[in-house]
N, C-alpha and C positions, 0 to 999 in steps of 0.2 A: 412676547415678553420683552425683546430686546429692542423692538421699536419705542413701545412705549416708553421704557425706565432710558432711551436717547433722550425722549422729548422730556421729560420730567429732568431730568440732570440739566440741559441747557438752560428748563426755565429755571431753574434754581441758582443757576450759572448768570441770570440776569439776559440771555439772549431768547428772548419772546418772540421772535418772528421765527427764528429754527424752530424752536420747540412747538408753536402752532403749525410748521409743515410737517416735521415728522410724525406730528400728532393727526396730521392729513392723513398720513400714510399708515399709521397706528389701526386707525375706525376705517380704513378702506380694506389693510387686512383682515380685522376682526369681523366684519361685516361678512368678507366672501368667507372666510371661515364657520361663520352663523348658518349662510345659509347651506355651506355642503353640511353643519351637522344638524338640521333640521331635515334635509335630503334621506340620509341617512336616517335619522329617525322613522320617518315615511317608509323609504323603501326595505330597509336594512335593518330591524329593530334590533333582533335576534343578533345580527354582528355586531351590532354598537352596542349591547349589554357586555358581550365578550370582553369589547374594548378597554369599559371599565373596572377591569382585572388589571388591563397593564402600565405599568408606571409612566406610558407618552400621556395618558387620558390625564395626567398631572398636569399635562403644561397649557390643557385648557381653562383650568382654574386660576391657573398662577400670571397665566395672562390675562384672563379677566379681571382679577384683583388688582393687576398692575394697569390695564388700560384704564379702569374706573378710578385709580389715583392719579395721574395723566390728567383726565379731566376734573378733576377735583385742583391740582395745585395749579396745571396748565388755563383751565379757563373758568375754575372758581363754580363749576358746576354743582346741584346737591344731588337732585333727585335721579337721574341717571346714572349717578354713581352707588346711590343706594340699591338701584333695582338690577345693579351687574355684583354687587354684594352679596344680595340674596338668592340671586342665581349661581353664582360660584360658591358661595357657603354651604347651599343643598347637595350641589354639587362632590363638595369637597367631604361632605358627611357620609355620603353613597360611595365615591372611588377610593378613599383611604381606608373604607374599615374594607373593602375587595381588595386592594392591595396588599395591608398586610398580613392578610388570610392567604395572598397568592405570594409573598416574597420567598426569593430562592434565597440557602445560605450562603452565597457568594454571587456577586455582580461585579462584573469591570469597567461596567461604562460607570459613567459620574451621574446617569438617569437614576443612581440609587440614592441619589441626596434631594430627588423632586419633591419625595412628602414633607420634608423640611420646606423647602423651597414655598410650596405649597401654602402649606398651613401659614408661613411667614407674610405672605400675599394677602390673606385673609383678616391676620390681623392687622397687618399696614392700612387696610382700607377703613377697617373697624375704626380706628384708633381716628382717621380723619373724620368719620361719618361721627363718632361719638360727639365732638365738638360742635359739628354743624348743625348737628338736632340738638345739642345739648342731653345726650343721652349714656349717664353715668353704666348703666349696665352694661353699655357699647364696647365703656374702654376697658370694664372688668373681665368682656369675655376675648379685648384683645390682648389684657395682661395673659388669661389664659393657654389663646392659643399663641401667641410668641412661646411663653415655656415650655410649653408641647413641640412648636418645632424647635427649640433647642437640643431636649430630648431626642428628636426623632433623628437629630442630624447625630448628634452623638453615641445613638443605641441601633440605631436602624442606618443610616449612611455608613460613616467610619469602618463599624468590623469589616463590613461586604465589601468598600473599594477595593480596588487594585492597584497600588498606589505608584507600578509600575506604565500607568495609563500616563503620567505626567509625563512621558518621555517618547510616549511612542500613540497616544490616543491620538483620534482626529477632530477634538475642539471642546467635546463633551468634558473633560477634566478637569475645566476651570469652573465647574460648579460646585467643585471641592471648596474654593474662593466665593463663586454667587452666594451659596447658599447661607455665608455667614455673613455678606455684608447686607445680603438685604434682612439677618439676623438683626443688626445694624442698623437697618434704614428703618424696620418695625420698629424696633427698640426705639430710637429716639424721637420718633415720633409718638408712640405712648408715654414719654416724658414730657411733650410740649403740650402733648391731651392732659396730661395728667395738673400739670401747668393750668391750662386752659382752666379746665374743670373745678382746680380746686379741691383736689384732694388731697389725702395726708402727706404730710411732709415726709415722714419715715420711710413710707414709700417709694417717693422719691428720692432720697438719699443710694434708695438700695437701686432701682432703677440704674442712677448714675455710675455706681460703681461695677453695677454688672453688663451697662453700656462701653463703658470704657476696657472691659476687658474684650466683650468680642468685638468691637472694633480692632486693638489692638492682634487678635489673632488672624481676622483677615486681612488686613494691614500685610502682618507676619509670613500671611503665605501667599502675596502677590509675587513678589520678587524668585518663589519657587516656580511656580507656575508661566512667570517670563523667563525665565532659565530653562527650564524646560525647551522653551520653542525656540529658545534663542542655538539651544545647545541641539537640537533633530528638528531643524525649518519643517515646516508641512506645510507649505504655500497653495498647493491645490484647494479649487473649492470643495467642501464639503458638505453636505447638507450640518451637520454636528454644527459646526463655526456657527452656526446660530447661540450652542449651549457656550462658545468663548462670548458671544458682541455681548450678550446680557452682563453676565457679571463683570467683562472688561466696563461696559457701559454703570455699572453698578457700584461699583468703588467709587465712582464718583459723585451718585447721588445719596448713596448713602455717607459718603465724609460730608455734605453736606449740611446736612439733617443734625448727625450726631454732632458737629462739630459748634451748631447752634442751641440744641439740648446741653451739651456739657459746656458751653461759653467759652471754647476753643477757637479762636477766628483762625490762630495760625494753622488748623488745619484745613481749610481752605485755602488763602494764601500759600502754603509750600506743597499743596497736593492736589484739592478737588479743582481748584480754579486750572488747572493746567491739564490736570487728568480728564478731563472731560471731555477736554477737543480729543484726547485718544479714542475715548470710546464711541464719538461720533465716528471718528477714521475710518474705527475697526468698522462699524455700524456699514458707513458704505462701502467698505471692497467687499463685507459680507451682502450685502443686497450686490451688489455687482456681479458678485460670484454667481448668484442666483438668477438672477438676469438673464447672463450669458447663456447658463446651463439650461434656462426654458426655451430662448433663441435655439440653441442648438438642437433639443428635442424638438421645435416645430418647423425646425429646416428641413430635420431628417424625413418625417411625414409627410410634409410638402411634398419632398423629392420620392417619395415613396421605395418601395423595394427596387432592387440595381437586377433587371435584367440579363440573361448570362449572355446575350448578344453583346451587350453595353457593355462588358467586360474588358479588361486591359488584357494584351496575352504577355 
């Protein structure tokens, strides 16, 4: 997820050569991704059913909806963005209604805002695919699912957080933030569909005004979420710091978006155009992070078990 919505912010950002690398690196993970959950299918059916009970089997959708935008805005693709649609939308049909059949009434990590996250993903892609096929029922089923993940972040996220995680989690919390800017980043893109297509204006009025307010509230709760880390640092790597690079990375493509649906430029200029190189930043000490931590597991097996000869006394 948080490679992808790198490359998609830069190119929006006007910088096309970044964003065709990280979009390298986007399809290189997605790819080895594909083939361990095809692996798993083969070997493991029976545990990869389980799987789809728990809120991580979200983040296979949400990145697929996001790499298939990626290559939609990044390199103007149609048909491979279509057929990573229909695989995450089946997808998304089968792990949501297991989800919320399996949700606990309290969760701490910020993994409780994925079905949101989720569903958001799904209609971002919708909302592009509707335009490029010209396909009106596209953008009505991405009117739909954006309200649903509103919904899901408000009824199903909110009560469960912790919201004592902003101070003390390890990266996951700022999907408390993800979740509504890429709220955001769907939204104003089913406004410039809406645009495209030629639908009712009234629609679009409403659109507008209910783009502008969740903009405004994930706007609202960046500056908590940088207080947070600013006020109990947690510099170590963490595997989590993936669920910070996404939405750090996401404030910025989604001010993008919305800031061209509502005919805002100065929101670009005093924020996304700046903010972007952040989330690129974060992007690489988080793959850094990750990096070093593979190095260091294949040094450890390299050098294998420590001998008690080889011992210091």
């Amino acid at each position: 997820m948080a490679t992808g919505i790198v490359s998609l912010g830069m190119m929006l950002a006007g910088q096309e050569t970044i964003a065709e690398i990280v979009l390298a690196a986007c399809a290189i993970g997605w790819l080895l991704l594909a083939v361990a959950f095809v692996h798993c299918l083969i070997a493991r059916p029976g545990e990869l059913w389980a799987s789809t009970a728990q809120l991580a089997a979200l983040t296979a959708i949400a990145g697929t909806t996001v790499f298939g935008s990626a290559l939609d805005i990044v390199l103007g693709w149609r048909l491979v963005p279509l057929i990573l649609w229909i695989v995450a939308a089946a997808g998304w049909i089968v792990v949501v209604a297991r989800i919320l059949t399996h949700l606990p009434r309290s969760l701490a990590s910020g993994m409780i805002f994925l079905p949101a996250v989720a569903t958001q993903g799904v209609s971002l892609l919708a909302s592009s695919l509707s335009v490029a096929y010209e396909a009106k029922w596209l953008l009505i089923l991405a009117f739909g699912l954006w309200s649903a993940g509103i919904l899901l972040y408000l009824f199903i996220g909110l009560p469960r957080f912790d919201f004592g995680r902003i101070i003390h989690g390890e990266g996951d919390q700022w999907v408390l933030g993800g979740a509504v800017t890429i709220s955001a980043l769907a939204g104003g893109k089913l406004i410039l569909a809406n645009e495209s297509l030629g639908m009712r204006a009234g629609i679009r009025d409403q659109l507008l005004a209910a783009e502008t307010i969740v903009w405004l509230v994930g706007i609202s709760i960046l500056p908590i979420l940088v207080g947070g880390e600013l006020a109990y640092p947690r510099l170590q790597y963490h595997p989590s710091r993936w669920a910070t690079s996404f939405p750090v990375a996401m404030y910025a493509a989604s001010t993008f978006v919305a800031a061209t649906a509502l005919g805002a430029p100065w929101m670009n200029r005093y924020f996304a155009a700046w903010w972007v190189w952040v989330g690129l930043v974060v992007w690489v000490l988080t793959l850094t992070g990750l990096l070093r931590q593979i190095a260091r597991l294949a040094s450890g097996r390299a050098a294998g078990p420590t001998s008690p000869s080889s011992s210091t006394t």
